[in-house]
VMD Tcl script that draws the C-alpha trace (Angstrom):
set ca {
  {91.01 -122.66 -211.39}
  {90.14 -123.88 -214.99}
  {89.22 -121.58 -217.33}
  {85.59 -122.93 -218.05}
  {84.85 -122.15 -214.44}
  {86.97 -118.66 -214.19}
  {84.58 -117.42 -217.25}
  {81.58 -118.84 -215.88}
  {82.30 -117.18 -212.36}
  {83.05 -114.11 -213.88}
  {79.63 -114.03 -216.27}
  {77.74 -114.53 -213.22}
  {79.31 -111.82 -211.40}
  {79.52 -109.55 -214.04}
  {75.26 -109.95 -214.52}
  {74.01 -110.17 -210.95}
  {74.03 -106.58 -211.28}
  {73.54 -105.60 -215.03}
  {72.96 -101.59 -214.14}
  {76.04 -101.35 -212.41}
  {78.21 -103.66 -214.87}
  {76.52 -101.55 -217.91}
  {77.32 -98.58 -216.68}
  {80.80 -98.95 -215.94}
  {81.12 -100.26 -219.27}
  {79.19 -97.05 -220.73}
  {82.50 -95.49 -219.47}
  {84.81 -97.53 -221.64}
  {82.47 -97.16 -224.68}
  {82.20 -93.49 -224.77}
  {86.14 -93.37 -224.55}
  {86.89 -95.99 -227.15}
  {84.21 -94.32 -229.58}
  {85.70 -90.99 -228.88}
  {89.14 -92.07 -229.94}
  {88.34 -94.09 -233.11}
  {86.13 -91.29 -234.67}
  {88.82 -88.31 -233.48}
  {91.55 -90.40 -235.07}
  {89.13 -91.26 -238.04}
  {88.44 -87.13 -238.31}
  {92.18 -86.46 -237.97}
  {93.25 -89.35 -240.82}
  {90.71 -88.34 -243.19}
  {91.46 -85.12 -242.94}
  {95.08 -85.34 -243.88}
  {94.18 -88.04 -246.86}
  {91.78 -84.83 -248.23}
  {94.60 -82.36 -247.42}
  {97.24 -84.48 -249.34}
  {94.85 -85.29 -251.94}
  {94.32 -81.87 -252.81}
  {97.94 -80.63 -252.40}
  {98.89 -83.47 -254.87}
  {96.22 -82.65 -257.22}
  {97.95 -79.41 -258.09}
  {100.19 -80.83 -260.02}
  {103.31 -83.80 -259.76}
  {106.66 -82.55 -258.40}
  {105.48 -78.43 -258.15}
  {107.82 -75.76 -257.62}
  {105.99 -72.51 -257.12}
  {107.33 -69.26 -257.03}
  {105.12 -65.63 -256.29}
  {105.49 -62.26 -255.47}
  {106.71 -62.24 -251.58}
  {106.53 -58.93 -249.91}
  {108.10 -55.56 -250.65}
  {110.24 -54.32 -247.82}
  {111.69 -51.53 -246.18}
  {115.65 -50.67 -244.96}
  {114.04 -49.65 -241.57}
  {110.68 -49.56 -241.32}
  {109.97 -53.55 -242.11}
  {107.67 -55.38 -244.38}
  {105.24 -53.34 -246.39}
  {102.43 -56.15 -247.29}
  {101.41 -56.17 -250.87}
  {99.65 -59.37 -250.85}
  {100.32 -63.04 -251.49}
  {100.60 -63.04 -254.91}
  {99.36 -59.24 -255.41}
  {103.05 -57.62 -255.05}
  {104.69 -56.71 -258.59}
  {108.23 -57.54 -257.72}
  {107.57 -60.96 -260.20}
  {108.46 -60.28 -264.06}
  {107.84 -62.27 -267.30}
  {112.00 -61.84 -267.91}
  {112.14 -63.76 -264.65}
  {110.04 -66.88 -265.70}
  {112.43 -66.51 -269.35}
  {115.15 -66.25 -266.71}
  {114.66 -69.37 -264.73}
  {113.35 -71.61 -268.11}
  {116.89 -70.95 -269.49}
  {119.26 -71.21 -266.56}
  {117.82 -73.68 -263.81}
  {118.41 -77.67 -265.04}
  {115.68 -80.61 -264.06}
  {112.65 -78.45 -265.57}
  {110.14 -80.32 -267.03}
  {107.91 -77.42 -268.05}
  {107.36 -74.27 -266.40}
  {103.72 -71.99 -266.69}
  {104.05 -68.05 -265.61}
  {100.28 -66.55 -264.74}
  {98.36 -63.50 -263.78}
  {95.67 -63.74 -261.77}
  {92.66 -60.95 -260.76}
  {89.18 -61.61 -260.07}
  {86.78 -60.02 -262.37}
  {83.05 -59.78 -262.62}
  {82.19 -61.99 -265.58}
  {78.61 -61.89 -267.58}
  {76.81 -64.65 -269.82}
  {73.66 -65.39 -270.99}
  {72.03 -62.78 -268.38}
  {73.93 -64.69 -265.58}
  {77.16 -62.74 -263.92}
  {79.63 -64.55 -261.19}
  {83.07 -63.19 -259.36}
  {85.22 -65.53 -260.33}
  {89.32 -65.22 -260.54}
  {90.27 -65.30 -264.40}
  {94.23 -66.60 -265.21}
  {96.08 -65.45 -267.60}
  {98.37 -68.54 -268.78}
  {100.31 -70.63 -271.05}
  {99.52 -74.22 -273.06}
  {102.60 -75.44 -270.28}
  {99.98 -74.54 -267.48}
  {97.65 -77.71 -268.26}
  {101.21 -80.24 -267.49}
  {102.08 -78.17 -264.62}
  {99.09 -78.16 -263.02}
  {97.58 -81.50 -264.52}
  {94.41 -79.58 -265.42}
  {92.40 -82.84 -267.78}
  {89.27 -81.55 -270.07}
  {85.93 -82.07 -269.82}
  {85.54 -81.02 -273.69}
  {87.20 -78.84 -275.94}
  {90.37 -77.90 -275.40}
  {93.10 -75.84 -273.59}
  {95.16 -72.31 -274.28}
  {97.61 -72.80 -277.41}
  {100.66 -71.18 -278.15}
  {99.06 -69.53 -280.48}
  {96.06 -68.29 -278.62}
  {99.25 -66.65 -276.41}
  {100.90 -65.60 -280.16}
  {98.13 -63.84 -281.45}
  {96.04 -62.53 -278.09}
  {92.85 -64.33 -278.74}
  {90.19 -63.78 -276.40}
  {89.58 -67.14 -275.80}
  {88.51 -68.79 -272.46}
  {88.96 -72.48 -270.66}
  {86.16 -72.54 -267.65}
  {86.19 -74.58 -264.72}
  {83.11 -76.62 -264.03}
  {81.59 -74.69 -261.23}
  {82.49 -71.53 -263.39}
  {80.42 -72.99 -266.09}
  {77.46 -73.89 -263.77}
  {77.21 -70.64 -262.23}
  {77.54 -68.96 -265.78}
  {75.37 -71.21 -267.78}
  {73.18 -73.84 -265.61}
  {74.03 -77.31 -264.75}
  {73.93 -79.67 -267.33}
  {75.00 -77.25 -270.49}
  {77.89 -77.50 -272.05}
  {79.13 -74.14 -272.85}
  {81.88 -75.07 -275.48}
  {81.48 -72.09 -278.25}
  {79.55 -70.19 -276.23}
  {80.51 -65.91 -275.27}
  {81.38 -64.67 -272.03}
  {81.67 -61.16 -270.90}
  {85.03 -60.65 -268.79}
  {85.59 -56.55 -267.84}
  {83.38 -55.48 -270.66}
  {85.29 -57.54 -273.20}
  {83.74 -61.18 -275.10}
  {85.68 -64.33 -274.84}
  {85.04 -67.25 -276.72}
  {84.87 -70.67 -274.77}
  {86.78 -73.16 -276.21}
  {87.52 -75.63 -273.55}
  {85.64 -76.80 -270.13}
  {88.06 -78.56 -267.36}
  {87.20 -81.48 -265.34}
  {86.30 -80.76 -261.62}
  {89.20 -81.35 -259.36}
  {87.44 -79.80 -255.88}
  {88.39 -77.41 -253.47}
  {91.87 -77.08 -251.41}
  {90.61 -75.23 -248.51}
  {88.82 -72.29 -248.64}
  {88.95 -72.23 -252.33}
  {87.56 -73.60 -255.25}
  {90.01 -74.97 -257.72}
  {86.93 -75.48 -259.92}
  {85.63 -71.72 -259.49}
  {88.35 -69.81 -262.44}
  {88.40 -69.01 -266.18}
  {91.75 -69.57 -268.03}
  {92.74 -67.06 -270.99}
  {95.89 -66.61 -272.75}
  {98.72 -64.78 -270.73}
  {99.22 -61.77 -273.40}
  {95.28 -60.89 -273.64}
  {95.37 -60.67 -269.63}
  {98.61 -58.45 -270.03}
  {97.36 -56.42 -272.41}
  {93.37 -56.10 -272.13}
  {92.37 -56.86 -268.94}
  {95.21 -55.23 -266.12}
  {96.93 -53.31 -268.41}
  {100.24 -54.83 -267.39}
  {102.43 -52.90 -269.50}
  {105.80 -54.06 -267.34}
  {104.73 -57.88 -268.03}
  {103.96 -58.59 -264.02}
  {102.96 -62.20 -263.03}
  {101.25 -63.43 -259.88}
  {102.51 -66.58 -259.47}
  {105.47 -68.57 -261.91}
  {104.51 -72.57 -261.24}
  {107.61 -74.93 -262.47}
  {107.64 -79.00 -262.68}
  {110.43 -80.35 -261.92}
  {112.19 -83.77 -263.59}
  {111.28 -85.96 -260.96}
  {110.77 -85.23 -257.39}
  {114.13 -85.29 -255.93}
  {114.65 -82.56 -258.22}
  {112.36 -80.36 -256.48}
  {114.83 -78.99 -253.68}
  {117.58 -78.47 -255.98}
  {115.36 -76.34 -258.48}
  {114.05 -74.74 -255.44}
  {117.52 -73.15 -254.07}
  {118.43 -72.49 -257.91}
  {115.86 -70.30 -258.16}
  {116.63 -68.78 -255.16}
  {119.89 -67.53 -256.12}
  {119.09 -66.68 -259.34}
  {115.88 -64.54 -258.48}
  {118.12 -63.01 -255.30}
  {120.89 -62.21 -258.14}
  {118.25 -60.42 -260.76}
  {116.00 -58.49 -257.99}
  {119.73 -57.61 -256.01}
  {118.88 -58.81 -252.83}
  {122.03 -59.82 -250.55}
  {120.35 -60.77 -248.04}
  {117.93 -63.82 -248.31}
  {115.50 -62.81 -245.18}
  {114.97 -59.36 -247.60}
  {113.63 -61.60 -250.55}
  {110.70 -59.91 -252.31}
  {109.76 -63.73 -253.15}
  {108.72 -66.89 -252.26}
  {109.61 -69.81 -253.62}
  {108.09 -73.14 -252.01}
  {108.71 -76.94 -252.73}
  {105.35 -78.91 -253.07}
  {107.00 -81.31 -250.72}
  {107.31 -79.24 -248.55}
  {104.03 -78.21 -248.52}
  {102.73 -81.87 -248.10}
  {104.91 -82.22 -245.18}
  {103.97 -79.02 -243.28}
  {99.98 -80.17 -243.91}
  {100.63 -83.70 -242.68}
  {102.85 -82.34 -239.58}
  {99.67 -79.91 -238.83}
  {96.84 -82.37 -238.93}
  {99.53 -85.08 -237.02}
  {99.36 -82.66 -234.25}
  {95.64 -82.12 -234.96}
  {94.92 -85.68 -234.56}
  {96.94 -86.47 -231.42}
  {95.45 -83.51 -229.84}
  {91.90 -84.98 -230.73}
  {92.66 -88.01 -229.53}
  {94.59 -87.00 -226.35}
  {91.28 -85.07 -225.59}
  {88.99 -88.10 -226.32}
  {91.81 -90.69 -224.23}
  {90.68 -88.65 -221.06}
  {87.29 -90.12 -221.18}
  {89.46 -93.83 -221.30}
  {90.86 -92.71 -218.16}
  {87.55 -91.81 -216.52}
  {86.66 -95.35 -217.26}
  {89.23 -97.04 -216.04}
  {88.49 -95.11 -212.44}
  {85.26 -96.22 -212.98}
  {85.89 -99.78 -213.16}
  {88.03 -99.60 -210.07}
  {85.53 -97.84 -208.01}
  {82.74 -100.80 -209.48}
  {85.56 -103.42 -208.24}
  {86.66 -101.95 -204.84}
  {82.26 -101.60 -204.43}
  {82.15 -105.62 -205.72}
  {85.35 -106.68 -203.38}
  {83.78 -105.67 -200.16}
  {80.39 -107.26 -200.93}
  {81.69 -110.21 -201.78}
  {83.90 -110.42 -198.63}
  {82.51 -113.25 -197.29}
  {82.15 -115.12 -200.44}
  {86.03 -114.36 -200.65}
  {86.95 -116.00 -197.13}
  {84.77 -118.68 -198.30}
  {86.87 -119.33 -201.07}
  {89.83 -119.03 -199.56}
  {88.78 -121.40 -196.53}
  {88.15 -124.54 -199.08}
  {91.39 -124.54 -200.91}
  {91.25 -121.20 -203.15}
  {94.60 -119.38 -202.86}
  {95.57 -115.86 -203.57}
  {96.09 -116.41 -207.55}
  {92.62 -117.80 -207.56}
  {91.14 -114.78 -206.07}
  {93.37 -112.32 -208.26}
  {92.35 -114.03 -211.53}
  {88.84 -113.85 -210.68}
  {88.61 -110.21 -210.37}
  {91.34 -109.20 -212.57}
  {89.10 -110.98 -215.06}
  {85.82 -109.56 -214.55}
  {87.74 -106.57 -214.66}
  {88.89 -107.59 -218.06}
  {85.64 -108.76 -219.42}
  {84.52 -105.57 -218.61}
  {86.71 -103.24 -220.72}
  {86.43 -106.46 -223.49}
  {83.23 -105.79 -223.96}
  {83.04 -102.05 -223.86}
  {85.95 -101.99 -226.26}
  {84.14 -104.26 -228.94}
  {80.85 -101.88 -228.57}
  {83.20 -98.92 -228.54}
  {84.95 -99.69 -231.42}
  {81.47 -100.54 -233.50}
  {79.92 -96.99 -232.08}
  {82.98 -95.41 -233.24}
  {83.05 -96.58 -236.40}
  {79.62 -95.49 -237.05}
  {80.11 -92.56 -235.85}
  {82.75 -91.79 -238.19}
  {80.61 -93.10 -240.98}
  {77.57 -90.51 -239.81}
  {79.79 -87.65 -239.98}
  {81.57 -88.68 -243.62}
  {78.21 -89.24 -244.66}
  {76.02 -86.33 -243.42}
  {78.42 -83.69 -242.38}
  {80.94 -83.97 -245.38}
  {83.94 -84.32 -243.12}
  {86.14 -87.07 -244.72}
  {87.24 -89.85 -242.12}
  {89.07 -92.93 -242.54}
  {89.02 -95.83 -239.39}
  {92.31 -97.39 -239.54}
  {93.31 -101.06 -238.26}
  {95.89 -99.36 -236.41}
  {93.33 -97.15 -234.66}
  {91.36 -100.31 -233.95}
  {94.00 -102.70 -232.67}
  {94.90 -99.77 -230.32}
  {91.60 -98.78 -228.63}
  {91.64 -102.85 -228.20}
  {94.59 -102.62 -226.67}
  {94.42 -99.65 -224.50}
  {91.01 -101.43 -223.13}
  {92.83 -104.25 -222.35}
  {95.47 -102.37 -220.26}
  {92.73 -100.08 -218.10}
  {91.30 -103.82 -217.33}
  {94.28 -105.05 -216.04}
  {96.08 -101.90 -214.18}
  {92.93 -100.74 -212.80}
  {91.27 -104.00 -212.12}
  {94.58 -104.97 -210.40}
  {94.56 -103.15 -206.88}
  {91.05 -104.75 -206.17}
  {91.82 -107.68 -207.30}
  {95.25 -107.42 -204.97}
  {92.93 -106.41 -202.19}
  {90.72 -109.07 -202.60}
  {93.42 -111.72 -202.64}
  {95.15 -110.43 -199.31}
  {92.22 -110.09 -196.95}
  {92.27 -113.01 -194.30}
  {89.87 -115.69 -194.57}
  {88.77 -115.75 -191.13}
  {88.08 -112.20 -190.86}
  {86.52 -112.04 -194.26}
  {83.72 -114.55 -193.39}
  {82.70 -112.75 -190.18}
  {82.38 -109.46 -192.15}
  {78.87 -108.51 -191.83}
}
mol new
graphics top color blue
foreach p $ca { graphics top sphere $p radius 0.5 }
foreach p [lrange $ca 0 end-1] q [lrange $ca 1 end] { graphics top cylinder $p $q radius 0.2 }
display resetview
């Protein structure tokens, strides 16, 4: 049979009964959309997750208080972050003995209620050093960062995140040289940081930076020099794991800890971090899209129920075939093409409806997506495959039934 009469057999079949044909192809849609915009939710999703992660800083080692524990009686939970078992000697400690250090930024951290210009926010204020800006790759909006000798002389001096700055002064104002109120005390502002977004559930925009010492010594009263946190970049960024077990040891050796699983510390590799996040929203995705392949599957029965349905009306039509000449290849590329043609098109409008759908929900429901030509070229190809293995037993039925019986079927 040549192909300009196989396609023009199978477009007439295919709309002699456009309810049916649409129907069964609603099937195929659903399940292709489904799969494009859950793979599209899962992509974007990691992209943001990296993003963020990477926005931290380049090649990050951090290091914070782990938890405090027990002989016997286990873990005692002080916090992420919020144990004291983290010391100024230790950041000195780990700037002077562990190699491939680029720059390294010890910080206290507390929330505090802050005041200005008859406007108060909770907000988490960090005490830090100049180094903090390069580990963290914190950029300016205007003015400028903590010194050294902000740190040297315990200025009360303050570097405000944008959202920090909103809440605190209204959008729009700059609030360079302007006073804040932090636990009763006035700041100056001297700096105002470019917005960098939330990670999560936080707000790396949402935080007010002062020197280290004027957190130590005014605001916690942290006469033992605690930190929450001790963030290190490394040389380059197969560096990181190296820094990361030299640290280990040397913290286990200065807290005397034998025994690593007792470690009153954390230290983790950015890397790491990156990895874990993509490996999470991997699984995320392939779950979403697992879920959403079901529907695929539903269609595909579909189509074999609309082609079993199609074989036995056309019975006689079949034996009619077959009694002028048509042989069993005939017959099976007929049918296994309409089943085709059928999954064709549902895949084309699947793939448009799931592209918009993934546009909708970037657009209105701030869920970053991203459609992939991978994602595409499969949902084309698993449409192409439910065609063929479920159009093939009707079509294989069709082709075997007798000619003689087949045109006295009633």
């Amino acid at each position: 049979m040549k192909f300009n009469d196989l396609f023009e057999e199978t477009s007439s079949a295919l709309t002699s009964n456009k309810m049916r044909s649409s129907l069964t192809i609603l099937g195929i849609v659903i399940g292709i959309a489904s799969v494009i915009a859950m793979v599209a939710i899962g992509a974007g999703s990691q992209s943001a997750i990296n993003a963020s992660i990477q926005s931290l800083g380049s090649n990050l080692v951090l290091v914070m208080p782990g938890f405090q524990r027990g002989a016997a009686s286990g873990p005692v939970s002080a916090g992420r972050g919020g144990a004291t078992t983290l010391t100024q000697t230790d950041a000195d400690a780990i700037q002077s003995q562990v190699s491939s250090i680029s720059a390294i930024s010890p910080s206290l951290s507390k929330r505090y209620q802050v005041t200005a210009s008859g406007n108060n926010t909770n907000t988490t204020v960090t005490g830090t050093v100049s180094a903090y800006a390069q580990v963290r790759n914190e950029q300016m909006a205007s003015g400028s960062f903590i010194s050294d000798q902000n740190v040297s002389s315990l200025d009360k001096v303050a570097v405000l995140g944008p959202t920090t700055e909103s809440d605190l002064f209204g959008a729009g104002v700059d609030a360079t040289g302007q006073t804040i109120r932090i636990n009763s005390l006035n700041f100056t502002v001297i700096g105002i940081l470019q917005s960098k977004g939330g990670t999560g559930f936080s707000n790396q925009d949402d935080i007010i930076f002062i020197p280290i010492s004027t957190a130590q010594q005014y605001l916690s009263g942290n006469s033992n020099n605690y930190l929450s946190e001790i963030d290190i970049e490394a040389s380059n960024q197969s560096a990181m794991t190296p820094i990361q077990s030299q640290i280990t040891s040397l913290l286990l050796a200065r807290h005397n800890i034998t025994d690593p699983t007792l470690a009153d510390f954390q230290v983790l590799n950015q890397q790491s971090i990156v990895n874990s996040a993509s490996s999470v929203t991997n699984t995320f995705t392939i779950l979403l899209a697992s879920i959403a392949g079901i529907s695929l599957v539903v269609g595909g029965i579909g189509i074999m129920n609309m082609m079993l349905t199609t074989v036995t009306e056309r019975t006689r039509e079949i034996g009619l075939r077959k009694a002028i000449g048509a042989d069993e290849t005939d017959i099976n590329m007929q049918f296994l093409t309409e089943s085709f043609m059928l999954t064709l098109v549902g895949g084309i409008i699947g793939v448009a409806l799931g592209w918009a759908i993934a546009w909708g929900i970037s657009q209105f429901a701030g869920i970053s997506t991203q459609v992939s030509l991978t994602s595409i070229l499969l949902a084309f190809g698993v449409s192409a495959v439910i065609g063929i293995v479920f159009g093939y037993y009707p079509a294989r039925r069709a082709s075997k039934l007798n000619p003689i019986e087949a045109l006295r079927y009633e």
